[in-house]
N, C-alpha and C positions, 0 to 999 in steps of 0.2 A: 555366265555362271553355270557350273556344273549340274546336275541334276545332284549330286550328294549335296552338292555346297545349297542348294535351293530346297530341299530339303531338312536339311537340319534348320539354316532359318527357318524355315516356317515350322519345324516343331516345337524351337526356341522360342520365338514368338506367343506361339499358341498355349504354351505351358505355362510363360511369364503375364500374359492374361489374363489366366485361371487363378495361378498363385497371386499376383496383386489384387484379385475378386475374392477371393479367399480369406487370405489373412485381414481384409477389410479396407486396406490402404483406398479403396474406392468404395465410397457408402454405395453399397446397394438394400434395396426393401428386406428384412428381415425374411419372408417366405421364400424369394429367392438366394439368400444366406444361406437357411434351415433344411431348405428342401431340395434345391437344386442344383446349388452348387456342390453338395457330396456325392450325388451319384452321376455327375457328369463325364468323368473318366472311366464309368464300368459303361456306360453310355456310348461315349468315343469308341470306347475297346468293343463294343459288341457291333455297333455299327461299320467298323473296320472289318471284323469277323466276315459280316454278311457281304459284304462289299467284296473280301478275298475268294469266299466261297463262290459267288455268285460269278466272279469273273474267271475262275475256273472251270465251275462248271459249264459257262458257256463256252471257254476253249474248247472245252472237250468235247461239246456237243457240235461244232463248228467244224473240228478237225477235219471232216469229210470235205467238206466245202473248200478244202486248201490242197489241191491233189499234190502238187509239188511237195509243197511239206508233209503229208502223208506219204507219199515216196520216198524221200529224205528219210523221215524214221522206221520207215520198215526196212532201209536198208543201213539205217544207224543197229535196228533189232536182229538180222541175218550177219550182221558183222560181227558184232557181239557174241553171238551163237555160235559163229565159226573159230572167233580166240577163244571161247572159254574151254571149247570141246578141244581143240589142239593144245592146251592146256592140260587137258585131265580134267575138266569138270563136266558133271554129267547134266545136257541142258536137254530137257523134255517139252 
């Protein structure tokens, strides 16, 4: 399986859970009805956020630790510099 294809299952999944909890088709306790099942997807969503955030920022705080790939982009950055000025753009 793909990482796409493994993926969308498992979002497929996770939504068709929520929605069969939801619309009721599976009794659950009235307070988890009421209270938990409508903020669980601003929930997902902001738990995803910090998850993105957080693995970014450790990229970036990591970069150093990766000399190769640190090499790699400072000369992905001096390449770039070098087309854009033989272009006509003014890069400072």
């Amino acid at each position: 399986m793909t990482k796409l294809t493994d993926t969308i299952l498992t979002i497929l999944t996770v939504s068709s859970i929520y929605l069969v909890l939801y619309v009721g088709a599976i009794p659950t306790p009235a307070v988890i009805h009421d209270e938990i099942l409508p903020v669980l997807p601003w929930w997902a969503l902001v738990s995803y956020g910090c998850y993105a955030l957080f693995s970014l920022g450790y990229g970036v705080f990591t970069l150093n630790d990766k000399e190769d790939k640190y090499e790699e982009l400072l000369s992905q950055i001096s390449e770039a510099r070098g087309f854009l000025e033989k272009n006509g753009v003014d890069v400072k």
